[in-house]
N, C-alpha and C positions, 0 to 999 in steps of 0.2 A: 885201460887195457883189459880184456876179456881174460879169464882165467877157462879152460878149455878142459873136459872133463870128460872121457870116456869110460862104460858105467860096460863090465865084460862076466859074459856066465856061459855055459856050456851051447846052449843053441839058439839063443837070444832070443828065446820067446815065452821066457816066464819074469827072473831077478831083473836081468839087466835093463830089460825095455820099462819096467817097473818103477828101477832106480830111477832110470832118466826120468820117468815122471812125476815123480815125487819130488827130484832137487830142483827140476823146473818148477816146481808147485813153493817149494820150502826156501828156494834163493827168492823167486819171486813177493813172494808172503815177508820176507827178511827185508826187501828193498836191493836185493841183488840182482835182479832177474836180468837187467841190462848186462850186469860183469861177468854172467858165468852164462857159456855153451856148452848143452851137454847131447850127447849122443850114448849109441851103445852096439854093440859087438858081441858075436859068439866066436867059441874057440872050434866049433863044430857049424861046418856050412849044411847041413842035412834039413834047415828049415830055412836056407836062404831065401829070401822077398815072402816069406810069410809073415802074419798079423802076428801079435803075441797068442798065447793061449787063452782062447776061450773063458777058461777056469779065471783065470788073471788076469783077463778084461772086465768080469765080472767083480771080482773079490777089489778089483782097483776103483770101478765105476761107483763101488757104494762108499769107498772114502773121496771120492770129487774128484779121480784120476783119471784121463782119458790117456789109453795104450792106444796109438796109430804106427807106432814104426815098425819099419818091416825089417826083418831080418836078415840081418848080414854075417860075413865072417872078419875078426880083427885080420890085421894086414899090416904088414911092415910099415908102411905110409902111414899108419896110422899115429907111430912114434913119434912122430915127425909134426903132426898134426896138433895133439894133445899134448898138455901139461902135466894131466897126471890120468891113470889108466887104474881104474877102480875095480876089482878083480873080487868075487864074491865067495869065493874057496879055495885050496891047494891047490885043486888039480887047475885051472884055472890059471893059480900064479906061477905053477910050473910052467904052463903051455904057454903062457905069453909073454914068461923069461926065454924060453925057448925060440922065439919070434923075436926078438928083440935085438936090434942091429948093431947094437952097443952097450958097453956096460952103462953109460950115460942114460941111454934109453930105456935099458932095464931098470935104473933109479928111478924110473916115473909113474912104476908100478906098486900098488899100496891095496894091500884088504882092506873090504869094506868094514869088518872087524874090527881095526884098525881106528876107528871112527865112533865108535859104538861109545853112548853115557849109561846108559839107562839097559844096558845087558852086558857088562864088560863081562859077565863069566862067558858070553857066545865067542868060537874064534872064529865063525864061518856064518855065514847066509844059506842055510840048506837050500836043495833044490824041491821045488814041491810037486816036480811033474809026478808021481807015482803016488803022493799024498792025496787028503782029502782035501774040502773048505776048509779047516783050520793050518793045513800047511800055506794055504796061499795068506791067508791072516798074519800066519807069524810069520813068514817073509816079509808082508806087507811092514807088519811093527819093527823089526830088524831094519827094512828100507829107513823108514822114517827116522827112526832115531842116526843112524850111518850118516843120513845125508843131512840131518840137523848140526853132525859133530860134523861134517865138510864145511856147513857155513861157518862155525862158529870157529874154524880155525882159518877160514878166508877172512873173517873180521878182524882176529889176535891169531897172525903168523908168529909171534914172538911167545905169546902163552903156551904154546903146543911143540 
């Protein structure tokens, strides 16, 4: 059975499209790549059916990532869809508590912070659209390690 994993940031076209291709890269690389589908979603449709950014096609392309999804907005259905719904900041897990059809539904929502080994002091995934090169980097590192702690708690449910 597939564990189903929606990866959610403000316009989906910097963190979340990112995410999804990093845990695709890192379930993959772990020997999960068959159990987990991942997707991703903004809480703002303002870049809907757009590429990711530029900047973060770049900064993803020189660690082995290839960004193709286009952007979308989360959606009710989407609750319904997913297991769990990977939210990269506050404002974030506000807005898709807020969308959230049930309290059930809203349980499926988790920071990526949340996940983090190797930066427990971060509670958020900044956004780097306003940043330089090094903001899309440290998102980049934040990814990697976030979606490392996803696998390693899809392998030991019971350790976490």
């Amino acid at each position: 059975m597939k564990t189903r994993i929606l990866f959610v940031c403000l316009g989906n076209i910097c963190r979340s499209p990112a995410a999804e291709a990093v845990m695709r890269y890192v379930a993959g690389r772990e020997g999960l790549g068959d159990s987990v589908e991942v997707d991703s979603a903004g809480t703002y449709g303002g870049h809907a059916g757009d590429l990711p950014d530029e900047r973060m096609r770049r900064a993803a392309a020189r660690r082995g990532y290839r960004l193709t999804h286009r952007a979308r907005m989360l959606r009710e259905e989407d609750f319904g869809r997913f297991d769990r719904i990977v939210v990269m900041d506050d404002m974030n897990y506000e807005a898709a508590h807020r969308l959230a059809p049930s309290r059930a539904a809203a349980e499926k929502i988790h920071r990526m912070a949340s996940f983090f080994r190797r930066h427990p002091d971060r509670t958020y995934v900044p956004d780097p659209y306003y940043e330089g090169h090094e903001g899309f980097e440290r998102v980049l590192d934040l990814l990697e390690d976030g979606c490392e702690g996803i696998v390693e708690e899809l392998r030991n449910p019971a350790r976490n």
